[in-house]
N, C-alpha and C positions, 0 to 999 in steps of 0.2 A: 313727228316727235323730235324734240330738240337736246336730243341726249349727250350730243360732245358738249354744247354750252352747258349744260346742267349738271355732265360733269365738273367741269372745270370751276365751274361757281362753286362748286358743294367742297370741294377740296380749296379752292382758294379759299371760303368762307375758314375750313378746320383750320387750315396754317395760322393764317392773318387776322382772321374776324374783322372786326371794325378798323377802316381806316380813317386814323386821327388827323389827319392833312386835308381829307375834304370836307365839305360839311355835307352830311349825309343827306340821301332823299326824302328818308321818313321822317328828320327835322324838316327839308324845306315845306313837304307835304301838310305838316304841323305849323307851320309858320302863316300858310296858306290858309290852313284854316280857322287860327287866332284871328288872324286881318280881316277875312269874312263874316267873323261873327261881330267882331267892333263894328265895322260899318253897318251888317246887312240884319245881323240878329233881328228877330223877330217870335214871338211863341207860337210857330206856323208849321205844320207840316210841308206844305208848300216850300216854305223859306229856307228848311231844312233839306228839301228837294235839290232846291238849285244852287247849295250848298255840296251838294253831290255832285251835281251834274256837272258843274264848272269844276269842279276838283279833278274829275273824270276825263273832261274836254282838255284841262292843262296836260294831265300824264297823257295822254294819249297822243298828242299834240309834238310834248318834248317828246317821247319815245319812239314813236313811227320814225321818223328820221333815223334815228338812232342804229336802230334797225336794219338800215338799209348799209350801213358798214360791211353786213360780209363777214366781218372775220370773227371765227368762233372766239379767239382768246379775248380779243376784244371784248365780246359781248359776253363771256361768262366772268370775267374780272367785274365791268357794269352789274350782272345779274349778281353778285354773290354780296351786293350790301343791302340784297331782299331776303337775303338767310339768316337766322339768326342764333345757329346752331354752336357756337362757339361762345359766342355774348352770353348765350342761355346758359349751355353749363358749367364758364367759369362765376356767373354772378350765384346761380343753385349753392358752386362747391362753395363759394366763401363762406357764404353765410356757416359754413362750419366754424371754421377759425375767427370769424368776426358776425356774432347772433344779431347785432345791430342794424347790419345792412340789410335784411330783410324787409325795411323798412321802404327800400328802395322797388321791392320787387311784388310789393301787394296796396292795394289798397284798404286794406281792413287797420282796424285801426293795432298800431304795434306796440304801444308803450307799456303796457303790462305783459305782455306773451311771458306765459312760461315758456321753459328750453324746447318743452313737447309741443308745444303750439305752434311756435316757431319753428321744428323740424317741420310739421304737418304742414304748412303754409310754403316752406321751402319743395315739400312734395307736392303738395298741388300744383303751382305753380312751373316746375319741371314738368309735369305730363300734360297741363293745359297748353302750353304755353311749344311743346314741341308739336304738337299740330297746328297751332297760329303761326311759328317764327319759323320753322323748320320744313312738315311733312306737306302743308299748305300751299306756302310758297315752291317748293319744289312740283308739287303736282299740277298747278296751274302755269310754271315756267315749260314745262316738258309738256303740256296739252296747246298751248296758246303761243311759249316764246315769252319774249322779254315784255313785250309788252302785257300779256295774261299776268306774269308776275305783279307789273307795278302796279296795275290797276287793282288788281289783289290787293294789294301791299296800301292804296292808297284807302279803299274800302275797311281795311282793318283799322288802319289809323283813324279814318274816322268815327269808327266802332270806340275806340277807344280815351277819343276826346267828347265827344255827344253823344256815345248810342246809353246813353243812362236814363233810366225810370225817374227822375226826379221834379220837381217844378221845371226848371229852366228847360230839362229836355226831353221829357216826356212829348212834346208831339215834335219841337226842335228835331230831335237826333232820331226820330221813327225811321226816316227812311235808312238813313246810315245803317242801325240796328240790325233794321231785316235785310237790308242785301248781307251782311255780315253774316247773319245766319244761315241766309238761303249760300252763298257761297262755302264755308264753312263744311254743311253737312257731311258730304261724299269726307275730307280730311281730318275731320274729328273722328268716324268710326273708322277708318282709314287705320289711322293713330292708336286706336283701340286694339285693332288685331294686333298690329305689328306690338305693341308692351305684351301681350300675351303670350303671344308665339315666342317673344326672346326668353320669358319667363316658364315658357313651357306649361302654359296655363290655357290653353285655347278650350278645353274644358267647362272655363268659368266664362264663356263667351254668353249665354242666356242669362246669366246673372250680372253683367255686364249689361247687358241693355236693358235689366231691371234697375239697376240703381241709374247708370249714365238716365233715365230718362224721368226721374223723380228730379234732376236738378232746373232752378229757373229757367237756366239757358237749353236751348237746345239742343247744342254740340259738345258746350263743356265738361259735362258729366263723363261723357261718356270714357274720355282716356283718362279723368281722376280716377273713377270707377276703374278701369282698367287696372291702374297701377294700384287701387290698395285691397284688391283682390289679390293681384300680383305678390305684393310682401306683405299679406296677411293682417294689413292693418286696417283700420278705420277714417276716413277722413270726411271732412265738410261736421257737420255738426252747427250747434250755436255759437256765432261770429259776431264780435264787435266791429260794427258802422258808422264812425260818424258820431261814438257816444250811445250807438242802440243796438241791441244786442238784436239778429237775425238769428232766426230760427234752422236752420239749412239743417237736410237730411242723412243722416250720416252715408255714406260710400265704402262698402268694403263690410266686413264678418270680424274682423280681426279686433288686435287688442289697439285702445286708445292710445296708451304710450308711448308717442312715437321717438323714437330714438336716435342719433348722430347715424347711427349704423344702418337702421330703414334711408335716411339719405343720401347714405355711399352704396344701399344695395342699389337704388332708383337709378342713382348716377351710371352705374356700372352697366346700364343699358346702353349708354354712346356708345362705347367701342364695336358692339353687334350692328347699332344701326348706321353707324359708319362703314363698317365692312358690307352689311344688306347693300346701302345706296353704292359705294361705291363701286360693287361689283353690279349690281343690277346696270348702273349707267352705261357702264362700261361695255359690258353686252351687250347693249342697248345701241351703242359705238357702234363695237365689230359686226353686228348684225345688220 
């Protein structure tokens, strides 16, 4: 277990967040895979394959070396631009004081959202997105090391540029997709207990994996579900795509309206899962 680096990343990650001096890995990772699909695109599973696999072979390649440095502070400074626990909930909180940026943080379509639409999108997106950027990445840094991280990290992003049901990447981005998912699983319901337990709702844990598993994805549901059990509200529902309105299941018992306040209740989970991580690593340390 790599508990001093994964301290040291999770706390540098709170301080600092994003360092604006380097150009980060999950751009170059993205850069990577732009360049590959200009040249190599194809409407192939296959194609989509070795789209993976070189993506995989590059991070593995740069990182191993890497590695071999030794020095904890070193390599939890390197690990903590795979966290994304600070980005996530200063961009969640803005969206208070400025509803517009939202626009940044989903892909449904924003230009009509009512104020409740856009809180509800601002909660989604907070509890999905702390098992992607956060609980994810830390759990495969602390089972694998640095490099479990990036590989991680490089898997998501590819998730995140092809793993789409659509013409272009429907068989394109399959494989991305599924390791995505198959990765993913254990840190989505991971994500799921840990919103319940802070909320003191481990109770609503069977009804939690009744909604989390009505949703298209497989891991996603499960910590939106989580969180609108959690402050009693309802989320997912029918969502504009692209101009088409999706059908999606509602998540949660509660009432619709979601409100400025359901998003500083959501938010007010950091401070515990800060202290959780931080104390756990730490023992984790001494021990």
């Amino acid at each position: 277990m790599f508990f001093g680096v994964a301290l040291i990343a999770y706390i540098t990650d709170r301080l600092f967040g994003e360092f604006p001096f380097i150009r980060h890995p999950i751009v170059l990772m993205g850069d990577f895979i732009t360049a590959f699909q200009k040249r190599f695109y194809r409407d192939s599973i296959l194609r989509g394959f070795w789209l993976v696999f070189w993506l995989l072979a590059a991070v593995l390649a740069i990182v191993t070396p890497i590695t071999l440095i030794g020095n904890p502070w070193i390599l939890g400074i390197i690990a903590s631009t795979g966290i994304a626990g600070k980005m996530l909930y200063e961009s969640v909180n803005n969206v208070l004081s400025d509803p517009s940026s939202i626009r940044y943080l989903v892909s449904r379509d924003t230009q009509n959202l009512s104020e409740s639409e856009i809180n509800k999108a601002a909660i989604e997106t907070y509890a999905e997105n702390l098992s992607d950027g956060v609980i994810a990445p830390l759990f495969y840094l602390l089972v694998f090391g640095l490099v479990g991280l990036f590989l991680y990290k490089a898997v998501n992003t590819l998730d995140s540029m092809v793993g789409y049901r659509n013409e272009r990447y429907e068989k394109f981005g399959k494989v991305s997709a599924r390791l995505d998912d198959l990765l993913n699983y254990l840190p989505s319901r991971i994500t799921a207990v840990i919103i319940l337990t802070f909320f003191g709702k481990l109770s609503a844990l069977k009804k939690t994996w009744h909604y989390g598993a009505q949703h298209e994805s497989p891991n996603a549901g499960y910590p939106i579900a989580a969180m609108a059990l959690s402050l009693y509200v309802s989320l997912g529902g029918p969502t504009s795509y692209f101009g088409t309105i999706k059908n999606k299941p509602y998540f949660g018992e509660g009432k619709r309206e979601i409100t400025d306040g359901d998003v500083r209740s959501a938010l007010a989970l950091q401070w515990k899962l800060d202290t959780l991580v931080i104390l756990l690593l730490a023992a984790g340390v001494y021990a």
